[in-house]
N, C-alpha and C positions, 0 to 999 in steps of 0.2 A: 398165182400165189404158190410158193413151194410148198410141198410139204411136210408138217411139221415131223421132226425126230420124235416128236414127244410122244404120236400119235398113239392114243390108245396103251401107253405103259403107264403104269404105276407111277405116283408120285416117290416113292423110293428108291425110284431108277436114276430119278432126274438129275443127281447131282454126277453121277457117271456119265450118262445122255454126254450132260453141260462138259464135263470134261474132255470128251470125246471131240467132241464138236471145236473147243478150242484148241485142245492139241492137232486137231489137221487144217488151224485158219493159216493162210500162209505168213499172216504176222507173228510174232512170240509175243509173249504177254510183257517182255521185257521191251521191244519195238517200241508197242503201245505204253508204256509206261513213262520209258524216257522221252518218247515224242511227247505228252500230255506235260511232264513237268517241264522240258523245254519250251515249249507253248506258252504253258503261265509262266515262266521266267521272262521270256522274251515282252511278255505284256510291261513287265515292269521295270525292260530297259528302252521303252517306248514312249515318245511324246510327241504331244498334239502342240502345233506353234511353240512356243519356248516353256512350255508347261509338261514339268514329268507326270506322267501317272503314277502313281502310288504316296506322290512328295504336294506334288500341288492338286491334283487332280486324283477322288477317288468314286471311281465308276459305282456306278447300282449296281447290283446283282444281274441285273437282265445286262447290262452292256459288258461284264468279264464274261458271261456265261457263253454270249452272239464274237466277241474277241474269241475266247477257245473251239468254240465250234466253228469259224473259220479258217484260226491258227493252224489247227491239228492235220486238215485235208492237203494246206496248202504245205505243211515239212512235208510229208506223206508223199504225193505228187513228186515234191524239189528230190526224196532223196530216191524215190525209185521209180523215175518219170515212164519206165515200159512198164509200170505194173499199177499203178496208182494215178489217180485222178481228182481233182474236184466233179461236185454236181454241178451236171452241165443245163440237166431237163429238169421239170417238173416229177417224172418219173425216177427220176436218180436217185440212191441215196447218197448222205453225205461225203462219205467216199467211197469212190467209185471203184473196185477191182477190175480189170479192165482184160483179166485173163477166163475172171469168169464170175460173173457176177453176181453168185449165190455168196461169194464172199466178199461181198461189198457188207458198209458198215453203216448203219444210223447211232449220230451221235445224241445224246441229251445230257443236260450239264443241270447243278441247280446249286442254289446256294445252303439247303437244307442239310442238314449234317450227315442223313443217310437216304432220303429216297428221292427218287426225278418225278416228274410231270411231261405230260405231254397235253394238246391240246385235245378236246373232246371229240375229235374227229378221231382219233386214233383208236376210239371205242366205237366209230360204227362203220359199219359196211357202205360201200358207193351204192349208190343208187343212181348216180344218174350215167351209167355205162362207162362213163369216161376214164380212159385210163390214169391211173395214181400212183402213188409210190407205193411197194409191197411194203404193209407194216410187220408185214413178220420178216425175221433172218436175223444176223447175228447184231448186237448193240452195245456199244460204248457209254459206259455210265463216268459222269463225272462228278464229283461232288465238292464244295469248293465251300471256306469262312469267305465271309459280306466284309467289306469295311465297316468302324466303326472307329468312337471317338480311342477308344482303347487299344482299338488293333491298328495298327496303316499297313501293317502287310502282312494279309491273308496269306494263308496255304489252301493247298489241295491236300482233303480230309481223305478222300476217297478214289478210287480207281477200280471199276469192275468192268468185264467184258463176259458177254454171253449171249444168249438168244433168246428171242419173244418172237411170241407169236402175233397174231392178230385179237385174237381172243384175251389175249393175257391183260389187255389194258381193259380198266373199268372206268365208264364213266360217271359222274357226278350225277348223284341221285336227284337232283333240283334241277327243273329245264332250264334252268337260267345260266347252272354248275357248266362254266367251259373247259373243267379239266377233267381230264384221267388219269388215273394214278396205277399202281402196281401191290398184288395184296402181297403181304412177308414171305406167304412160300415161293413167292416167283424168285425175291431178293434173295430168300437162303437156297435155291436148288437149280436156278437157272441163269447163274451169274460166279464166275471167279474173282476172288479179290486178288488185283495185282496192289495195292498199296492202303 
C-alpha cells in the first residue's frame, strides 16, 4: 500500500496536498476531461443490432456507468499505447500507468448528481492475505444524469480527479449495508473539479 500524502497533516493542507498531487499526474486535467466526455459521446454514437442507444435503447444507470468505465481505459491505452493500459489482473487498477504505477488510476462513475459509491469492500481491510487492488492512490470521479421520460440524453454533471486513501471510504452502518460512500471533506479537499 503506498503511502498516503496526507499522512498526519492537517485537514487544511489537503486541498494543496490534492493539488500537488494532480499537477505531477502525468495526465492533465484537461486529457482526463476530454477523454471522459468523448467516452460518453461515443456511448451515444453506438448501437446494439439496429437499435441506437440513446433513440431506442436507454441504458440503467449501472450499464452507462460499466460503458464509461470501460470507455475511458480503453481511449487511454488507443492514444498513448507505451504509457497506458487496461486492467489486466485482479490487482490492477482500472487504468493501468505502465511507467509507474503509483499513477495508475481507479475509476468510479455514478448516476447521483454529486457523490460515488463503492462496494463495502472498499471499507475493509484483506484479511485473508491474498493480494488485492491498492484502494488508495489517485481516483477518477464521474458523475453522470440517468435517463428518463424527460430527459433522452443525459450529460456528464461532473468530473473530479484526486486521491483516497483506503481509510477514506466508510462503510455502511447495517451488516447488510453493501456500500461505502465518501464523507463531504474528502469531496471538497481531496479532489479537483475538472468540469
Amino acid at each position: 500500500m503506498l503511502q498516503s500524502p496526507y499522512y498526519n497533516q492537517d485537514v487544511s493542507i489537503w486541498k494543496t496536498i490534492t493539488e500537488d498531487l494532480v499537477a505531477s499526474h502525468p495526465l492533465s486535467t484537461q486529457d482526463l476531461k476530454k477523454c471522459v466526455l468523448e467516452a460518453w459521446d461515443e456511448i451515444f454514437q453506438s448501437s446494439i443490432g439496429n437499435y441506437k442507444i440513446g433513440l431506442d435503447i436507454q441504458p440503467k444507470p449501472q450499464i452507462m456507468g460499466f460503458l464509461l468505465h470501460e470507455l475511458i481505459p480503453l481511449k487511454l491505452a488507443q492514444q498513448y499505447p507505451s504509457q497506458w493500459r487496461i486492467d489486466k489482473e485482479k490487482k490492477d487498477k482500472d487504468i493501468v500507468y505502465m511507467l509507474d504505477e503509483k499513477f495508475s488510476i481507479e475509476i468510479k462513475t455514478s448516476s447521483n448528481s454529486s457523490k460515488v459509491f463503492a462496494n463495502r469492500s472498499y471499507a475493509q481491510t484483506s484479511t485473508t492475505g491474498k493480494r488485492t487492488k491498492d484502494k488508495s492512490g489517485y481516483y477518477l470521479l464521474v458523475n453522470y444524469q440517468k435517463f428518463s421520460n424527460s430527459l433522452t440524453t443525459p450529460q456528464i454533471l461532473k468530473i473530479r480527479f484526486g486521491w483516497l486513501d483506503e481509510q477514506d471510504w466508510k462503510g455502511q452502518e447495517s451488516q447488510t449495508g453493501q456500500q461505502a460512500n465518501l464523507s463531504p471533506d474528502i469531496y471538497e479537499h481531496k479532489f479537483i473539479s475538472i468540469l
